[in-house]
N, C-alpha and C positions, 0 to 999 in steps of 0.2 A: 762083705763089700759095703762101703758106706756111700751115702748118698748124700751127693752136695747140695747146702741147703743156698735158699736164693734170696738175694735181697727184696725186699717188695717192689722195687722197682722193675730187676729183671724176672720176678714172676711175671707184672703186668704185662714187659715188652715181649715174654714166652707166649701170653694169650692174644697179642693180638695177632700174633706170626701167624697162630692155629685157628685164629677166628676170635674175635671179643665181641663182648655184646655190646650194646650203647651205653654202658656205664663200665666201660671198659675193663669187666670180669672175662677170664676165659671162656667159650662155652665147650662145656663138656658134660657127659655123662658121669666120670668119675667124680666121687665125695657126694656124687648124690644122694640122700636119704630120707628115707620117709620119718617125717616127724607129726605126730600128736600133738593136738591142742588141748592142752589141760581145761579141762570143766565143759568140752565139747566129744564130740562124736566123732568129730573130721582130724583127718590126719590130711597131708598135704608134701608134697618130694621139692625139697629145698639143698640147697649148699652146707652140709653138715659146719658145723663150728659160731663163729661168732654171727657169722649170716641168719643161721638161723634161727640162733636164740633169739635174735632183733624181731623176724619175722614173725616167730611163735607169738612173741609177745606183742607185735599191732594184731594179730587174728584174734589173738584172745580178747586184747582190751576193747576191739572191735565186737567180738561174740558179748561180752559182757556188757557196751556199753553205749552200743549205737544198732546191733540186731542178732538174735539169734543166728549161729552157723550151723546149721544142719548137716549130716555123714558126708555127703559128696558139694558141698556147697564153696570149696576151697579148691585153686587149680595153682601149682607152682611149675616147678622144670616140664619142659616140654621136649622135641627134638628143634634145632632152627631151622628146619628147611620151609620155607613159605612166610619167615616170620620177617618184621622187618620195624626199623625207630625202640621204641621203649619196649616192643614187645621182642625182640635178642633177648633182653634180658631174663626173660624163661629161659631161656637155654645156655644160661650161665646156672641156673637156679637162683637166681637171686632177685627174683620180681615173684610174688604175689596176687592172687586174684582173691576177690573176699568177693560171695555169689552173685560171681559172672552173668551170670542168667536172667540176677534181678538189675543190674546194674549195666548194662553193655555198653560196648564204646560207640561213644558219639551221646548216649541219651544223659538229660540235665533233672537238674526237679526229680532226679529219686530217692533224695535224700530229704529229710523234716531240716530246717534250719538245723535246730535242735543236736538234732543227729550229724551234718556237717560239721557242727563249731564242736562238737568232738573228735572226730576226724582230725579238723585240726590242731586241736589239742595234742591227739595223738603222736601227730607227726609233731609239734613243736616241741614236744618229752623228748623228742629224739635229734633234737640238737641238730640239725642238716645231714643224719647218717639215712634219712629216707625219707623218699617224696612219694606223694601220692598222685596217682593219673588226674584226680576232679582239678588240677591245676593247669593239665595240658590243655592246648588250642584248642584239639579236637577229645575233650573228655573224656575219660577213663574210669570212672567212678570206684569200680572195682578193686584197681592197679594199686600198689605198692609194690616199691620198690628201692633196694639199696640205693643211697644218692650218692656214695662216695668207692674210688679206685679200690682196687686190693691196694694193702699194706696201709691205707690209713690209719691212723692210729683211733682216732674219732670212733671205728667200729668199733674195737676192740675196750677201749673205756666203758660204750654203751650198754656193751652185750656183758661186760664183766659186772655195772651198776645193777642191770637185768637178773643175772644169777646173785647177787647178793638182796635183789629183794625176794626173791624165791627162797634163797634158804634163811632168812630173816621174818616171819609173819611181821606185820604190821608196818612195814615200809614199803615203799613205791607206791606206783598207781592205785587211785579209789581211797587209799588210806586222808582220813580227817587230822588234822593235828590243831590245839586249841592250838591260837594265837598265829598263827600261818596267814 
């Protein structure tokens, strides 16, 4: 028996019928999976596919380049019950916490400058496909999270450039090139 496949639009309007999250992914348990963060200890339960190639790749640039991520210091999918604004989006798997514990909502100033205008950095590599919480009203420092629908196309660019600096050494992020 085959399975009809859906255009990205009527995937979306499938997930809101059944619950979406604030960045209008479905939330569900399924395609959830647990992913490792290369050159860390943490692994972390995400939206398997282009999502979480994205996401892999802020924890990591993150672990490498604004603070170490320690075994349990990364929170992704949650259940939604009690969740509510940007935080649904655990429960799509498609939001990111980078250690919650040292960073919680609402607190400012726990970031070095330094360490911020990397952050931003981060998120500006990523072209409008993910925002970070240190932009919300009430702070998030932690937070990231997908910033665009399913079926945009924008994901699937990002996460595709992502796996070509992975299997490429010496492209993407950190890399120096003269004359850049």
């Amino acid at each position: 028996m085959s399975v009809p496949l859906l255009a990205p639009a009527a995937i979306a309007a499938a997930g809101e019928a059944a619950g979406a999250s604030a960045n209008g992914w479905p939330v569900t348990a399924a395609g959830i999976t647990t992913q490792f963060v290369p050159g860390t200890p943490a692994s972390v339960a995400l939206r398997d596919g282009d999502v979480s190639v994205v996401l892999v790749h802020v924890a990591r640039r993150f672990h490498y380049e604004v603070e170490e991520v320690a075994r349990h210091e990364l929170a992704g999918h949650r259940p939604a019950a009690g969740l509510t604004g940007h935080a649904t989006n655990y429960a799509s798997g498609t939001a990111l916490e980078v250690r919650p514990d040292a960073y919680p909502l609402g607190a400012t100033g726990v970031l070095f400058p330094h360490q911020e205008a990397v952050v931003r950095d981060i998120v500006k590599e990523c072209g409008g496909v993910v925002a970070w919480g240190g932009r919300l009203r009430r702070p998030h420092m932690a937070h990231f999270q997908i910033d665009v629908r399913p079926g945009d196309p924008r994901l699937r660019r990002l996460a595709n450039r992502i796996r070509g600096w992975d299997e490429a050494p010496g492209k993407g992020a950190g890399v120096f090139a003269l004359g850049a």
